[in-house]
N, C-alpha and C positions, 0 to 999 in steps of 0.2 A: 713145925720149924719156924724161927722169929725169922724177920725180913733180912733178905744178906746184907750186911753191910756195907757192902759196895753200894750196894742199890741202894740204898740208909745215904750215902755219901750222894750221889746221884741227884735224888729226891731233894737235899738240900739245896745243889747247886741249882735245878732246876727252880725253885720256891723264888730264890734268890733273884734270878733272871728275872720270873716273871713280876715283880715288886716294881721293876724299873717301866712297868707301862701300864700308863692306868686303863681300868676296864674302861674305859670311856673310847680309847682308842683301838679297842678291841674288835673291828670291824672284821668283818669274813676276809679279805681282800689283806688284814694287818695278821689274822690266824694262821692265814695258808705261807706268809712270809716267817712267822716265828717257828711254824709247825717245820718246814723244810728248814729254817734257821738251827734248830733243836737236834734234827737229823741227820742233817749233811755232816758227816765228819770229813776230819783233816787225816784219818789213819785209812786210806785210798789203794786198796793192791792195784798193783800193778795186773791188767789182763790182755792177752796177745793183741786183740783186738775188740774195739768199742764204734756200732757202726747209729748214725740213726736215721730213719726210713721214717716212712709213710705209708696205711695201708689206706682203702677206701673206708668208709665209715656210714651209717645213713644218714646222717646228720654230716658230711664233710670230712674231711683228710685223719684218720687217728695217729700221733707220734709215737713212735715204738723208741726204743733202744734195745741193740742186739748187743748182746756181748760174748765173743769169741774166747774159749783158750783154747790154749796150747795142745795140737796133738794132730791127727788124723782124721779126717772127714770123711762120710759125714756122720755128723755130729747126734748126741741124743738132744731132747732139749725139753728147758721148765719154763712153759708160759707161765709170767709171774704179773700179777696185780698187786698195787700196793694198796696199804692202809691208809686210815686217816678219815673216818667214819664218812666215805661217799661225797668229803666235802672238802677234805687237805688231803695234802700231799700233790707225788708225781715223780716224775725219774730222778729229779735230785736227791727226792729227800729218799730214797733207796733205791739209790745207786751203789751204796757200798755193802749191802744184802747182796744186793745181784751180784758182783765183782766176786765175794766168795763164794758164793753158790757155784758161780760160773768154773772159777779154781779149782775148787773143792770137791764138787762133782763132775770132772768135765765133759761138762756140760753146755750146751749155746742156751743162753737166758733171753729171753725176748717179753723187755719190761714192755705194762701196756699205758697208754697215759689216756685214761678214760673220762669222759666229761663228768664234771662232778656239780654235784647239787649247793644249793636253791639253784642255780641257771637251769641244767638239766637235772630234773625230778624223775623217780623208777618210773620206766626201766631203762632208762638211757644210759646207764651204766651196765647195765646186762648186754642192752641193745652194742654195744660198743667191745664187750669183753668178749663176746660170740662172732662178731666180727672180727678182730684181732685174731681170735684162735681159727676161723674158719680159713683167712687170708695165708696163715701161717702153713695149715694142710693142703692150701693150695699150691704154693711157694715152697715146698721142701729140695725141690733142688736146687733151684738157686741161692737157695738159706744154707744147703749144704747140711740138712738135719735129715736122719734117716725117719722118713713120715710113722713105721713102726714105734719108736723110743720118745714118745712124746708125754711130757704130765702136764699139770695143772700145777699152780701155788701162789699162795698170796697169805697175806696178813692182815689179822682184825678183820677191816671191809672187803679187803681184796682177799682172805678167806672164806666166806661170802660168796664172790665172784668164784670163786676157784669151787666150792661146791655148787653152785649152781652151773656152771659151764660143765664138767662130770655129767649132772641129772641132763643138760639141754643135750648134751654129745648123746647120749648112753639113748634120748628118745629119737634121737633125728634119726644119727646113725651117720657115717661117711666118715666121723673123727673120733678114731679109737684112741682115747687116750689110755695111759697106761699105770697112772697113779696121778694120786692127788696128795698133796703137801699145803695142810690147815695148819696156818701158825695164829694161836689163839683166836681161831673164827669168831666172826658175829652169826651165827649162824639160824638167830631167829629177831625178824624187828617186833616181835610182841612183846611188848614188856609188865604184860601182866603174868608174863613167868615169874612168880615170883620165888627165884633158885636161890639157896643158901650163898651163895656168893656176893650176888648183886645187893645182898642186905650186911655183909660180913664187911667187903671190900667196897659201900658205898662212895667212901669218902680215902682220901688221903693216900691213895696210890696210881697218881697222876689220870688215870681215867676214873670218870666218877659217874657215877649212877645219873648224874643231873646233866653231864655233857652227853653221856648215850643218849637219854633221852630229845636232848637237842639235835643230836645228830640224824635221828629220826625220823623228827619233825622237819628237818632241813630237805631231806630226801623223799619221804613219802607226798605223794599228792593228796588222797584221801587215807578217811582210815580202812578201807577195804585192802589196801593194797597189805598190809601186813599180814594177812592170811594169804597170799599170793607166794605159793613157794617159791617164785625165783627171787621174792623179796625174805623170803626167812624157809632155807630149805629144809633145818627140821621139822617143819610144818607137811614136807611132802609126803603122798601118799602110800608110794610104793619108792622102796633105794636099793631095790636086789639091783644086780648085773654093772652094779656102778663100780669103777676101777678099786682098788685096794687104796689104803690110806696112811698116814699119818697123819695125826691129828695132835698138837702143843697148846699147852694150854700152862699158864703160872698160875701157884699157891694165890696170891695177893691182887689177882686179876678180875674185876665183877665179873667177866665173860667167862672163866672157868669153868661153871657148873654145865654153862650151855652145852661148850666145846665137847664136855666128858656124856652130856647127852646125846647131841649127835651121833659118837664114837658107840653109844649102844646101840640106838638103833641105827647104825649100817652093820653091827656085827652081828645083831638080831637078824637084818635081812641077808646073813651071808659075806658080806663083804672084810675082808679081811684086812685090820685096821691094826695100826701100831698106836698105841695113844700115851704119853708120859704129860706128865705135871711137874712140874718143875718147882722145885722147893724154892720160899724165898726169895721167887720171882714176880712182878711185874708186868703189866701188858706193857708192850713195846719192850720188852727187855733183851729183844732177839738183833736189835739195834746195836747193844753193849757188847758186843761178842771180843771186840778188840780191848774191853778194859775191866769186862767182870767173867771168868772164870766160866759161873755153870751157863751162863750166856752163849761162851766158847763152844761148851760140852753141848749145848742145843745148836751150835749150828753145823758143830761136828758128826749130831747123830741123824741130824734133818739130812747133811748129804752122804753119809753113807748109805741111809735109806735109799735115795733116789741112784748111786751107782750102783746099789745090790737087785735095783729095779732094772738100769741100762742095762745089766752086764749078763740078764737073764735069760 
């Protein structure tokens, strides 16, 4: 299928944007501003309630945001990690993910805002995302989340985080989570995979082969660490007993092929996964839900999944 032309529309206004600043000015510090600038929309649901906390961290205080709807407590809930390859983003720039997750599934969303690299290099982001969720299973009653009904979920990097937090739960033990919600993971930082996608979809569909690869190199400290499965956990040895999945992945996305290999081996190991590909789409395209269609339809089937999960 050709690119939807929504996303065609998109892609241009984006090009367009980014013409007005030269690479000169393009500092991490001016990225992490455009990247939440790009994300933040103005189409905002409305959710009962929006709280935001502080858990411990090892490194110092982590910022959460909880987001409440409407109903009866307590609640199930989808610890969610954003994207933004371990180096942008944060609760702004998906906040409006979480608000219909929260809606849509009702569900309590407890975003996590994790230290992000060059400052903090892996696994400080692990170190902080296993913290968040352990604090979380501490705290179920006064979060008002019933400690059974819990998942994992993030996107790009914070899919990523959300498979790796799965494998750290499933070895520790004490946080049973109950699914996991991959919206087009990065799911390996070895990029001598060389997958049909990453060479198909190198170029021109706003993630590019050359920004992963910098993303990479931003976050890892050595190159040992890329065989380090909590930094690329298709790399892990053993993925039996790890919760059920859904895993999204877009046509037009380098990360595609990975996402669609992960989804074999946990079903190889047992694990019962939902995995669709999205025609026509784009990484980040789960952003668009309020202005492209199968956008919608991906975040209409992401939370039915997870209330066909609560409701079990």
């Amino acid at each position: 299928m050709p690119l939807h032309p929504q996303i065609h529309g998109f892609l241009t206004r984006i090009e367009n944007l980014s013409k007005q600043v030269s690479p000169e000015e393009m500092t991490i510090a001016h990225l992490r501003q455009y990247f939440t600038m790009t994300w933040a929309t103005d189409h905002i649901e409305e959710v009962y309630k929006v709280q935001d906390l502080k858990c411990p961290g090892p490194e110092g205080h982590i910022p959460l945001r909880i987001y409440i709807p409407e109903g009866e407590a307590p609640f199930p809930a989808l610890i969610y990690y954003h994207g933004g390859g371990f180096v942008l983003g944060g609760l702004e720039s998906h906040d409006s993910i979480c608000r219909s997750i929260a809606n849509k599934a009702s569900c309590i969303v407890v975003a996590v805002d994790y230290r992000l690299a060059p400052e903090h290099k892996f696994p400080a982001a692990v170190e902080d995302a296993y913290a968040a969720l352990t604090w979380v299973f501490q705290h179920t009653e006064e979060l008002n989340i019933n400690p059974q009904k819990i998942a994992v979920g993030g996107d790009s990097a914070g899919g990523n985080l959300a498979a790796v937090m799965s494998i750290k739960a499933a070895e520790r033990g004490g946080t049973p989570i109950v699914y996991q919600l991959l919206i087009y993971p990065a799911v390996t930082t070895d990029t001598s995979f060389q997958y049909p996608s990453m060479i198909e979809n190198a170029t021109g569909y706003l993630l590019t082969r050359e920004s992963i690869l910098w993303f990479y190199s931003q976050y890892l400290s050595k190159l040992e660490d890329i065989s380090d499965s909590f930094a690329s956990p298709l790399l892990h040895g053993d993925l039996s007993n790890l919760p059920p999945a859904m895993i999204i992945t877009a046509q037009f996305d380098p990360l595609r092929d990975e996402g669609a290999a992960y989804a074999e081996r946990l079903q190889s190991a047992g694990v019962p996964v939902n995995y669709k590909c999205y025609e026509g789409m784009i990484h980040q395209f789960f952003h668009l839900a309020h202005e492209i269609d199968t956008a919608n339809q991906a975040l209409e089937d992401a939370t039915l999944a997870l209330k066909a999960t609560f409701n079990s």
